[in-house]
N, C-alpha and C positions, 0 to 999 in steps of 0.2 A: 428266433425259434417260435412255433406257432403254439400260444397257450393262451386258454378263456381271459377275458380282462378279472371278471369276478365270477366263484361259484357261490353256491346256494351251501354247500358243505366244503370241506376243507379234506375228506379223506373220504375211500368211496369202498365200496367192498371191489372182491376178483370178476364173481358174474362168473356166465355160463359162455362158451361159443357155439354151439350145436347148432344145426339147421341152416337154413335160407336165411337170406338178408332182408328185410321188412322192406325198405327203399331202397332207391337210387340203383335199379335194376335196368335200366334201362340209358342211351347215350342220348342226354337232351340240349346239352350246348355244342358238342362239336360231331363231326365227325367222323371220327376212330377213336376206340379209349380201349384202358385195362379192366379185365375183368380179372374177377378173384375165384381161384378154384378152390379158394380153402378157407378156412377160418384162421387169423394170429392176430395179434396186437400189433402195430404199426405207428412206432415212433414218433413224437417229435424229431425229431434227429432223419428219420429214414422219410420222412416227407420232404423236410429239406434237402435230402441228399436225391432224392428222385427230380424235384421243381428244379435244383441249380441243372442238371442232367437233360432236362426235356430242353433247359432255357439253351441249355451252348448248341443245341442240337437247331432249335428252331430259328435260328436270326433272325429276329424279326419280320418273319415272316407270316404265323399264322397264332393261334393264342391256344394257351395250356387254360386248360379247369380242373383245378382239383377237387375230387368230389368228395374226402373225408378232410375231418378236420378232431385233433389230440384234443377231447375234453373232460379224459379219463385219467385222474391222478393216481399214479403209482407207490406206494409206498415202501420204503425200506428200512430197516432196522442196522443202527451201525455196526460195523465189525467186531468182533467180541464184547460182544454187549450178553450179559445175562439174558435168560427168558423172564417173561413179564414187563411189568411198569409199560402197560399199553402198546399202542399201534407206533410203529413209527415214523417220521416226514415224509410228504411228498419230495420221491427224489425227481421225477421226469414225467411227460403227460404222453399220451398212445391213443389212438384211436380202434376200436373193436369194429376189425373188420371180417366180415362175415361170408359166406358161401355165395357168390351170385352178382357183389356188390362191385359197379362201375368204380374205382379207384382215380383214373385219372382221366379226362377227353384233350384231345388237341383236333383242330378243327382252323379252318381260314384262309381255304386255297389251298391246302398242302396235298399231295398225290400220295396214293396205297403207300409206297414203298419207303416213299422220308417219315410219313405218322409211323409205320412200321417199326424203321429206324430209332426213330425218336424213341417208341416207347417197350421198343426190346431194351435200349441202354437203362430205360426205365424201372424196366423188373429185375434190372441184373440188382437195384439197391435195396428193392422187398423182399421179407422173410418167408414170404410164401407163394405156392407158384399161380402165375397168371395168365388169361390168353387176351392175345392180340383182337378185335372184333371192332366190324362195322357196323353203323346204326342198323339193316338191315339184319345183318348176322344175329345182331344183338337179342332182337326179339324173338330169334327160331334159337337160340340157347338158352333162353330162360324159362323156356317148358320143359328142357333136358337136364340142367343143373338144378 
């Protein structure tokens, strides 16, 4: 499961998702990735369920990049627990992803329709929806999203 070795705080507030993505708008390692039409929180859990997904798909034959990474601690309070007596544990880590943001590239020989493949099975395991885009595509979408 993908989580920071050490943070700086141990408990983090919710934050905002409104708007465009700051970075990683654009496809710089491969060529074909996910983009994000929407703003949601995205798993530890649902990242590895996307990476095990692209891997059975690729056989070794060209290479995934994941472009977000969970270093956003979640918190929850136990089940019938009173209110008060503070914040409670990090249960799981998520990454805040945002309107615009390259999600995943694969890239290394692979043809339109296997990247395709590969990263349709891909969104089927995101909570939010995405589009399929080529490096070229990439840059005439991100004046319109």
């Amino acid at each position: 499961m993908l989580m920071p070795k050490k943070t700086k705080y141990r408990k983090m507030q919710k934050g905002r998702m409104t708007g465009r993505s700051k970075g990683a708008r654009t496809i710089v390692f491969g060529d074909y990735g996910l983009v994000a039409l929407e703003s949601n929180w995205v798993s530890a859990r649902q990242l590895e369920a996307v990476r095990v997904a692209v891997s059975k798909k690729i056989k070794k034959v060209g290479a995934i990049f994941i472009r977000v990474f969970p270093d956003k601690p979640i918190s929850k309070k136990p089940a019938e627990t009173r209110m008060g007596k503070g914040k409670g544990n990090p249960e799981f880590w998520v990454s805040v992803v945002k309107r615009g943001r390259v999600i995943i590239e694969v890239g290394g020989g692979l043809s339109r329709e296997e990247a395709k493949d590969m990263l349709k099975a891909a969104s089927y395991k995101l909570p939010l929806k995405t589009r399929f885009v080529s490096k070229e595509e990439c840059k005439l979408l991100n004046k319109v999203i």
